[in-house]
C-alpha positions as a Markdown table, in Angstrom:
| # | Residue | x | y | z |
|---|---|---|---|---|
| 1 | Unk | 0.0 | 0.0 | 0.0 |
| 2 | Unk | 1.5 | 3.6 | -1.0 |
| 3 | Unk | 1.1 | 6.2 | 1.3 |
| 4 | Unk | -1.4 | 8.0 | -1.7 |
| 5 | Unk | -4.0 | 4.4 | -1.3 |
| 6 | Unk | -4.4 | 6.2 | 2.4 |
| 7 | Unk | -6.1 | 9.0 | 0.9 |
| 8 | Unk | -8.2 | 7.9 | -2.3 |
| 9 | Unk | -11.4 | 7.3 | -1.5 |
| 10 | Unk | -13.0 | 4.7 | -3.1 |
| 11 | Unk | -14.9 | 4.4 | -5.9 |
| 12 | Unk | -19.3 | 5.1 | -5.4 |
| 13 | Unk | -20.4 | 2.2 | -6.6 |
| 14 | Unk | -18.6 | 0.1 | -3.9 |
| 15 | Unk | -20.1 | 2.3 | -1.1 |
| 16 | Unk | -23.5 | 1.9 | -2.9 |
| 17 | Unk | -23.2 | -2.0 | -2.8 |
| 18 | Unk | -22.1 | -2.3 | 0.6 |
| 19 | Unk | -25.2 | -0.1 | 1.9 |
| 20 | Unk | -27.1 | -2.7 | -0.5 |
| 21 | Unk | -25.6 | -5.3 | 1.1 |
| 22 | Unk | -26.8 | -3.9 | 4.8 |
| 23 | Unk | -30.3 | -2.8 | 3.4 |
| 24 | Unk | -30.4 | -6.7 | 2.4 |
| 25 | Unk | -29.0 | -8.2 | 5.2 |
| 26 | Unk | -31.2 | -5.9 | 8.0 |
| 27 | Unk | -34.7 | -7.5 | 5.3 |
| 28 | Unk | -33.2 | -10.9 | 5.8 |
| 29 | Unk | -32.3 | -10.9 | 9.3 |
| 30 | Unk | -34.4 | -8.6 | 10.8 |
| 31 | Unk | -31.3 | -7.1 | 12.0 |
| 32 | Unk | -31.1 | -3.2 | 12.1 |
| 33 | Unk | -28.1 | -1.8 | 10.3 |
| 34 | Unk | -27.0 | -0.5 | 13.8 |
| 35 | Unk | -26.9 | -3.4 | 15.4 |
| 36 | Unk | -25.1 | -5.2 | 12.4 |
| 37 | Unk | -22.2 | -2.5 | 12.5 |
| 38 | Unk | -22.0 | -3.0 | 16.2 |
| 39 | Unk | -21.6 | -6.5 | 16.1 |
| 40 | Unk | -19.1 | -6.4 | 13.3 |
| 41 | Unk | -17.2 | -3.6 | 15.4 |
| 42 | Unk | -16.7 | -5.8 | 18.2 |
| 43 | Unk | -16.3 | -9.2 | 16.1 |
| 44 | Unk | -13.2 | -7.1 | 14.3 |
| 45 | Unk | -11.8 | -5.7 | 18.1 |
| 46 | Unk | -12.1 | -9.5 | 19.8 |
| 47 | Unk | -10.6 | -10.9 | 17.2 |
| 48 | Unk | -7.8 | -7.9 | 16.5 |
| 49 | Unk | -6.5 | -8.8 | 19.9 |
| 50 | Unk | -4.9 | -12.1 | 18.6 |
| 51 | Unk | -4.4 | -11.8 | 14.8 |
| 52 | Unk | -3.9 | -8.7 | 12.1 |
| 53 | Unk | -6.8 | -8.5 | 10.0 |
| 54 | Unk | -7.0 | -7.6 | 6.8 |
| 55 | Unk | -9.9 | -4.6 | 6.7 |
| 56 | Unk | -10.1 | -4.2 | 3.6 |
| 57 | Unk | -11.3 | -7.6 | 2.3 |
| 58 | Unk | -13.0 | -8.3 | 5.3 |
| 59 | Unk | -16.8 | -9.6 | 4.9 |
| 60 | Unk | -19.2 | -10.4 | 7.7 |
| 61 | Unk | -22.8 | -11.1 | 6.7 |
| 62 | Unk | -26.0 | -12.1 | 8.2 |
| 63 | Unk | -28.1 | -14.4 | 6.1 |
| 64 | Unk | -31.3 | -16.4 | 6.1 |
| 65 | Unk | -30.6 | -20.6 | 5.9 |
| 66 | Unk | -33.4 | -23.2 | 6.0 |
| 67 | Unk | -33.2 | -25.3 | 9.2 |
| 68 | Unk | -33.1 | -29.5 | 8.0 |
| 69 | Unk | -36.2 | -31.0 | 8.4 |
| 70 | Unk | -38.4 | -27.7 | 8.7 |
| 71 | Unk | -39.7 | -25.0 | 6.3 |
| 72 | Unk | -38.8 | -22.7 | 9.1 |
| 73 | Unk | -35.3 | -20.9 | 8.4 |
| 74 | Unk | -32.3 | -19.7 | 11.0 |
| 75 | Unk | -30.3 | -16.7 | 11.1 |
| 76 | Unk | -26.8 | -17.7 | 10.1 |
| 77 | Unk | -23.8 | -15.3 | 10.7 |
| 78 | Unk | -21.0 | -15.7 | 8.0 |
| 79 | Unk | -17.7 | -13.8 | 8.5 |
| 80 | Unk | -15.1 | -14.4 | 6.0 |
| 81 | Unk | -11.7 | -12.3 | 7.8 |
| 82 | Unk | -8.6 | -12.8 | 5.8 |
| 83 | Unk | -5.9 | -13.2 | 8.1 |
| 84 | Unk | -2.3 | -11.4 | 7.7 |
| 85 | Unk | -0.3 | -12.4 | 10.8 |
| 86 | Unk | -0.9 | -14.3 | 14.0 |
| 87 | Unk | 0.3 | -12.3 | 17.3 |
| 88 | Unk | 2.3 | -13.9 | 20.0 |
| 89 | Unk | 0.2 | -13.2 | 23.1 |
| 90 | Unk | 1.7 | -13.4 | 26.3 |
| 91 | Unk | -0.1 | -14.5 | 29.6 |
């Protein structure tokens, strides 16, 4: 990453797709878009204690899944976090 990536903000459509992607999500789950953020907020801080995360590709996502056996479904949460380096944590 050069030091202009810092500053370029990125391009509209992504920001319009990942507010699609909430709107879609909060429909789904009936999950506000609050609550969602919050929950990803701390998901990224517990897990920031013991590995560097890469923010930028990170993907957390709350979808509807049919439960076996019923037509009723379940609120799954997927969080696809790709990794960079594991920290050496000391007791």
């Amino acid at each position: 990453m050069n030091l202009f990536d810092f500053f370029r903000k990125p391009p509209s459509k992504d920001v319009a797709k990942d507010r699609l992607k909430l709107v879609l999500i909060h429909d789904r789950a009936n999950c506000s878009t609050e609550i969602l953020e919050m929950l990803k907020n701390d998901i990224i801080q517990v897990i920031s204690k013991y590995v560097d995360i890469d923010n930028e590709q990170l993907d957390i996502q709350i979808s509807q899944s049919p439960t076996p056996g019923s037509k009723e479904s379940v609120s799954t949460l997927c969080a696809n976090i790709p990794i960079k380096n594991i920290r050496k944590v000391t007791s």
